[in-house]
N, C-alpha and C positions, 0 to 999 in steps of 0.2 A: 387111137388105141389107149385105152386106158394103164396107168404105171402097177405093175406089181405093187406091192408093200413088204412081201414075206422074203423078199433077193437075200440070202447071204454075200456076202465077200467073195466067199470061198466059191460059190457057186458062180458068181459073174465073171470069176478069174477063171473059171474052168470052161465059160461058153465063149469069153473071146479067146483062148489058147486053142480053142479046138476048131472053133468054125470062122474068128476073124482074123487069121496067124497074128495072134498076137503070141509071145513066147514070156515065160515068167525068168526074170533076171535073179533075183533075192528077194529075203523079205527082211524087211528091218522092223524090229516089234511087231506090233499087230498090225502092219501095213507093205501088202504085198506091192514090188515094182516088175511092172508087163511094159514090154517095148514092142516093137514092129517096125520093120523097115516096108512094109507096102501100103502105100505108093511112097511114101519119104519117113525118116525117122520119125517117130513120135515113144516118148515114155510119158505111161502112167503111173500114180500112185493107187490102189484099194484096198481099202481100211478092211481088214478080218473080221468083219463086224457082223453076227447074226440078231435082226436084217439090219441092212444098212438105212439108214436117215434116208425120207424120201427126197428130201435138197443135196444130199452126197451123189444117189444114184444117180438121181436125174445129171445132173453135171458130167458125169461120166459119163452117160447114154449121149448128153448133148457132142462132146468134146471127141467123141468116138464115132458118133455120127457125121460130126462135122468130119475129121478127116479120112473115114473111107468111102465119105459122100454118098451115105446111105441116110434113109430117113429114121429117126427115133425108132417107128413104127417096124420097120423091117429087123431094127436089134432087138427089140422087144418081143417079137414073135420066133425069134432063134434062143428064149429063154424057155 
């Protein structure tokens, strides 16, 4: 499946809080911190950036896929 390019920040922080319980902790300047405890801790950093760099996203899509063991493609289509 092909990457977005138009993702805000503000917008990927709001599709994993709602559909991958990720929960928003603070934000420190223009970069939001999201954690999750399912299935084990993990915190992220996302830059408030409208849109964000397509090597930012993609890393976050990787890193997010990797541990709720879903494929790129399945977070990419819950955008």
């Amino acid at each position: 499946m092909k990457v977005p390019r138009d993702v805000s920040g503000e917008h990927l922080a709001e599709v994993l809080c709602r559909r991958w319980q990720y929960a928003k902790v603070h934000q420190v300047g223009s970069h939001m911190i999201l954690e999750t405890s399912q299935p084990v801790h993990q915190r992220i950093s996302i830059p408030d950036h409208r849109p964000l760099r397509l090597g930012t996203f993609t890393s976050i899509l990787r890193s997010v896929a990797e541990h709720k063991g879903v494929t790129r493609s399945a977070l990419i289509a819950s955008l």
